[in-house]
C-alpha positions, 0 to 999 in steps of 0.5 A: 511583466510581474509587478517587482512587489509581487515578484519580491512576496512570492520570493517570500513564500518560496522561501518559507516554504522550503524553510518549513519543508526542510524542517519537516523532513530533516525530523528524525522520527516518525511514528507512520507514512502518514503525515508524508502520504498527506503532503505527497496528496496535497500536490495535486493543487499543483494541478490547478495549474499544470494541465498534464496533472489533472484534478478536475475530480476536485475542481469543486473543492476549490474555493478562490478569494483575493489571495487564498485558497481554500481546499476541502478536505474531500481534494486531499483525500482522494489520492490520500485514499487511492494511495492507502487503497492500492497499497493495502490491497497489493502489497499490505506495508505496515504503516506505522512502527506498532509493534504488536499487531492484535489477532482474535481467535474466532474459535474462542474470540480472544483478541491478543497481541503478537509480535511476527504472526505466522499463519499455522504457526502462532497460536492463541493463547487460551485455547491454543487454536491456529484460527486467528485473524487480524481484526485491528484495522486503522480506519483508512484500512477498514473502509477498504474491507467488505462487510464480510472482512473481504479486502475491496479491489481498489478502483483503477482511476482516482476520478472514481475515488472522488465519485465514492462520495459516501467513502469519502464522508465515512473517512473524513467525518468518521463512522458510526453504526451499531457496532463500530465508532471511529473518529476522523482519518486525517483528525490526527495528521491535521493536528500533527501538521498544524504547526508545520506551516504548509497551510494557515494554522487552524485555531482552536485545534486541541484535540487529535481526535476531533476535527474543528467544525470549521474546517470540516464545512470550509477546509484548509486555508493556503495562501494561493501562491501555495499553487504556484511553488507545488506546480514549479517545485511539483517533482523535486518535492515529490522526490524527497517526500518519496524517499524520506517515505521508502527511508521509513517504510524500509525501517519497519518492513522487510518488502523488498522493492518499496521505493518501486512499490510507493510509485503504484505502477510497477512494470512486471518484468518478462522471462526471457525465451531461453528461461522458459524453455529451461523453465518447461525442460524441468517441470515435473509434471512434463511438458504442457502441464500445470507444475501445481495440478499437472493437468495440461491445457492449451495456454499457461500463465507464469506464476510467481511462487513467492507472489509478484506483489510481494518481490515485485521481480520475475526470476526463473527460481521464483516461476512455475507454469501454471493453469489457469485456474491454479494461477487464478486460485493461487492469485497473490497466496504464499503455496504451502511450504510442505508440498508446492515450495518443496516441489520448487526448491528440489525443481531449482536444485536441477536447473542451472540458475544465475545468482541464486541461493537456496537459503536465501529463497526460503528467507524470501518465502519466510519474510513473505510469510510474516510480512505480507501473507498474514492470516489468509490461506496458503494455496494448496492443490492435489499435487501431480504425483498424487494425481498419478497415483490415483 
């Protein structure tokens, strides 16, 4: 049996914990998800414990003495990391409520902030030119991005996080080359959390550009009853974290679905049969044919029109048949609006839809053009019409 002494002092700290949980999420305002994705990613010590939550990835992090827990850095960012990655590269959330967002013109190099950008529609404001690109990246999106600015496919498993060691030392300690200086990713949320409570307060902190030295060498101290709580409490935590971070996100996005998109494994749902006969019945192009090229081909993948990383649904209004090498091209593009989504909207107007909305599918099209295609290419192919003519 537990010792009663024992038994009373984890009393103790559940209480305080929850005392300083509650405290947390009952603040009003936020400035960004990150303070919330670092509490969500410091659960996994939950899985020192909990065999079906496995951390060996960051065993090695993990130092033990007397009734501490001492936890580098290197354990929080790995699923701090894996969740940002999988967030920027599927479906790009603002994070935080910056208003402006900044784009240089690569004809005239003019960085300039503007407030709902709109592919072939904002303009800088010197030269006049549509060629802008969003440059201003925070560090845990830079790192995600290619030397060529070329967003990086995140790694399906968080064990090959942990195994991207010199990612992991760019985040934590910052980067510096030639070109670029930035300071450490979590300088500023271990300074904002400092006096929240969840670990031993670290001294000497006066900065939130600056990590102290102590703990970049020896982490976060806990007290180890801090396993304890998160392995018992582990899912209802997690719950209110995950709202409070949907509650957020909802107010400064337009996504749909982000309480869906938060939990990183959306099921892709299916037509069913009777969709993807009327589907083919209405095509264009006809039978067997790509509704983007109108070349015909033995298999045809269903593409979502407005990218399924954006609706996170499947729609007959929203699918078209599509070739392999459209749905590959296409990928997660918006198509253009002139040709393809026209070539949609006039497909829907035949076809006998279930609680659908013309207006409401361009408003679709348009949150998505501002919120998530950004400054990429739309997806334009020789339409059918054109091919037959030539």
């Amino acid at each position: 049996m537990e010792n009663y002494d024992d038994v009373l002092k984890m009393v103790s700290f559940e209480k305080s914990f929850f005392q300083n949980f509650q405290q947390f999420l009952e603040k009003p305002r936020l400035n960004s998800s990150f303070k919330l994705v670092f509490l969500k990613s410091m659960l996994h010590l939950s899985g020192l414990k909990n065999a079906k939550f496995d951390v060996k990835w960051g065993r090695n992090w993990i130092r033990m003495k007397d009734d501490k827990l001492f936890v580098k850095l290197e354990f929080i960012a790995v699923p701090y990391l894996k969740f940002y990655w999988d967030m920027f590269f599927n479906y790009r959330l603002k994070q935080s409520a910056t208003k402006n967002q900044y784009y240089t013109c690569t004809d005239c190099n003019n960085r300039q902030p503007i407030t709902g950008f709109i592919k072939n529609i904002s303009k800088c404001s010197r030269c006049k030119s549509f060629n802008l690109k969003h440059k201003d990246l925070v560090l845990v999106e830079k790192i995600f991005i290619d030397s060529k600015g070329i967003p990086i496919i995140p790694p399906k498993k968080i064990e090959e996080v942990a195994n991207n060691l010199e990612l992991l030392k760019q985040f934590i300690f910052g980067m510096k080359t030639q070109s670029v200086t930035t300071k450490s990713g979590f300088a500023e949320v271990l300074f904002a959390l400092n006096e929240n409570g969840f670990y031993k307060k670290i001294p000497n902190f006066k900065s939130r550009n600056k990590i102290p030295k102590t703990v970049l060498e020896n982490g976060l101290e806990f007290d180890i009853k801090i396993i304890d709580v998160l392995t018992k409490f582990r899912i209802p935590i997690e719950n209110a974290l995950n709202y409070k971070l949907t509650h957020y996100l909802e107010s400064i996005n337009n996504s749909p679905r982000i309480s869906e998109k938060i939990l990183l494994n959306p099921k892709r749902p299916e037509l069913k049969s009777q969709e993807k006969k009327q589907m083919w019945e209405h095509n264009p192009p006809g039978l067997d044919s790509c509704f983007y090229c109108g070349k015909s081909e033995k298999s045809f993948a269903i593409d979502h029109v407005v990218p399924f990383d954006y609706v996170l649904d499947t729609k007959l209004f929203n699918s078209v048949p599509a070739c392999n090498n459209c749905n590959c091209t296409k990928s997660n593009k918006l198509p253009d609006r002139e040709s393809h989504f026209q070539d949609v909207l006039e497909r829907n107007r035949k076809m006998d839809l279930d609680f659908y909305d013309e207006k409401m599918f361009e408003k679709l099209y348009d949150d998505c053009l501002i919120e998530y295609n950004g400054d990429r290419d739309f997806f334009i192919r020789k339409k059918y019409s054109e091919l037959s003519e030539m």
